[in-house]
Every structure is written in C-alpha cells, then in structure tokens.
C-alpha positions in Angstrom: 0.0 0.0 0.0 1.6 3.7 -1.0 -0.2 6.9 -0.9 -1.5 8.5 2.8 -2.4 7.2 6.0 -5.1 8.6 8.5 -4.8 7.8 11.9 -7.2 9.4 14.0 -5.3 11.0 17.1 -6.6 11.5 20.6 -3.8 11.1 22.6 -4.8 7.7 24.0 -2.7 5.0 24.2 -4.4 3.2 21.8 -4.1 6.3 19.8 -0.2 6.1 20.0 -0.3 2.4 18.9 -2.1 3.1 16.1 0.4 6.0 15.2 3.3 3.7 15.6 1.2 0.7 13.4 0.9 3.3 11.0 4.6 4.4 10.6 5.4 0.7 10.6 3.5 0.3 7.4 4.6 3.3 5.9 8.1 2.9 5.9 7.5 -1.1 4.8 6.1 1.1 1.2 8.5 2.4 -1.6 8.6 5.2 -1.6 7.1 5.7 2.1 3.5 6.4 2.5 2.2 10.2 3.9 1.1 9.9 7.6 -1.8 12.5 8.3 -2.3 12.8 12.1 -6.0 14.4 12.9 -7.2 14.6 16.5 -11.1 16.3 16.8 -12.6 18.0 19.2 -16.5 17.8 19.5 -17.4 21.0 21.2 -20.3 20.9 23.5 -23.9 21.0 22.0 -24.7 24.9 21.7 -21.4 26.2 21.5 -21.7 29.2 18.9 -18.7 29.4 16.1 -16.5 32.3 18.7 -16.8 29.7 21.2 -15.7 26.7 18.4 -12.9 29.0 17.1 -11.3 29.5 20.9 -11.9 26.0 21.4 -9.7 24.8 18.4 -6.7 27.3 19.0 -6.9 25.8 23.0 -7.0 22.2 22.1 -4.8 23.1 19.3 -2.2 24.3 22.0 -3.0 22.0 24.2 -1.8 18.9 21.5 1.2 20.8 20.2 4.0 19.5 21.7 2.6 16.0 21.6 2.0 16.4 17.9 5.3 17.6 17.2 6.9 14.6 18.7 5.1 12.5 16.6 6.1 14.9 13.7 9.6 13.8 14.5 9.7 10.6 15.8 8.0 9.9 12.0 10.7 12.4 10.2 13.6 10.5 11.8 12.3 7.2 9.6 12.1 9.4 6.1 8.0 9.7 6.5 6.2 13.0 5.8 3.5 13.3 8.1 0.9 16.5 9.0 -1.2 17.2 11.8 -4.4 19.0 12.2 -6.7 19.5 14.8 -10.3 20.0 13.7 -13.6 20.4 15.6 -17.0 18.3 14.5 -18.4 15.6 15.6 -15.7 12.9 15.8 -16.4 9.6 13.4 -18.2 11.8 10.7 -15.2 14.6 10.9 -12.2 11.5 10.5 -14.4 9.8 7.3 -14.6 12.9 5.4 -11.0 14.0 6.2 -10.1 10.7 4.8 -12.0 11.1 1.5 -11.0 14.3 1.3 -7.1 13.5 1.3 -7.6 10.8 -0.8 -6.3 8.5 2.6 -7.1 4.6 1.3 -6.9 3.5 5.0 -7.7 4.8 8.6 -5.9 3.7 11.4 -7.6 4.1 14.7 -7.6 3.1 18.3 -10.1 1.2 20.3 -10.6 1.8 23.6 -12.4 -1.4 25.0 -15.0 0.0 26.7 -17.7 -2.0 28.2 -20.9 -3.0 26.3 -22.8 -0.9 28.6 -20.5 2.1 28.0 -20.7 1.1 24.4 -24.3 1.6 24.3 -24.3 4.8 26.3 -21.4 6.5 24.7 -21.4 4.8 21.2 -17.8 3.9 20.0 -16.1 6.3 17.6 -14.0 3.2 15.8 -16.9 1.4 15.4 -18.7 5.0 13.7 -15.5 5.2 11.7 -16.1 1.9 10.2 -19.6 1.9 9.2 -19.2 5.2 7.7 -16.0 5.5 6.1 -15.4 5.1 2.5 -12.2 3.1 2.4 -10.5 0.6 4.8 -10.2 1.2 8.3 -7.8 -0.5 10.7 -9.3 -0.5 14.4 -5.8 -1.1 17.0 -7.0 -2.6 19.8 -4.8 -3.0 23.5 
C-alpha cells in the first residue's frame, strides 16, 4: 500500500499504537506512504462558532507539543506526516477527512470499553467503520 495514512489521534494509548502501526506500514512502502495525524474535538452541544474557534486554537495548543513529537519521531524514519486538529463531531469529521485527502486506509484506536459504555457513549471506531469510505484499521490494546 503507497499513498496516505489517516490515523485518528486523541492522545490515548491506543491512539499512539495506532500512530506507531501506521509508521510501521509506511516505511515497509517504496517510496514511504504520507502519515496524516488528525485529532477532533466535539465541542459541547450549543457552543456558537466564537466559542468553536477558541476552542480549536486551545485544544490546538493544548496537542502541540505531543503532535510535534510524533512529527519527529515519523521524520527521523524518512516519512512526511501533517497534523491538524479539527472540531466536529468525531467519526463523521475522521471519514470525510479521509475522503478528502484521498487516505485509502484509517488507522484508529479502540478503547475497550464496556458493552454498557458502548451503548451509552457509542464507539467512535466502530462509527468510523460503518461510515468511512475506504479501509479502516481498528488497534486494539
């Protein structure tokens, strides 16, 4: 597989593992695949667009440094890789990101969360699946 990798990014350790899954496979390709890195924020029901805008340059901040490591720690092995932070509601904002940059696989972590929790609070890999338009790679523990 060539071309770009999406791995959605929130910082989780299962977020980490998928980033590090995904430079594995990159650096297998020739030449090395793009790594894009997007972490989203779903702002709180009501917030108006000032609010959403201070809301992205805070989280945006607030992932920096841990963005920029990743930046690096990808650099060091030859592979181009971007970050973004976007706000939207998460699964829908990761599938059209990934049809937008033309990604042919998503790479994203799974938290294991309880059936019950499942139910309650939905599961943003499983989302990502249903609705994506290309191949998506759910990293487990």
């Amino acid at each position: 597989m060539t071309g770009k990798l999406l791995v959605a990014f929130d910082g989780s350790e299962e977020s980490y593992k998928a980033f590090n899954m995904a430079l594995d496979i990159a650096s297998s390709c020739k030449p090395a695949s793009d790594i894009f890195v997007l972490t989203v924020v779903q702002p709180p029901e009501g917030v108006y667009m000032v609010a959403a805008d201070s809301l992205l340059d805070e989280t945006t901040k607030q992932y920096e440094a841990t963005l920029k490591e990743l930046k690096e720690k990808a650099q060091a092995k030859g592979i181009r890789t971007v970050t973004e932070v976007a706000i939207g509601h998460p699964a829908e904002t990761i599938a059209r990101f990934s049809e937008k940059m033309g990604c042919p696989l998503i790479l994203i972590g799974h938290k294991g969360r309880s059936k019950i929790e499942g139910m309650l609070l939905g599961s943003v890999s499983r989302s990502v699946a249903s609705i994506a338009k290309c191949n998506v790679l759910i990293v487990k523990k």
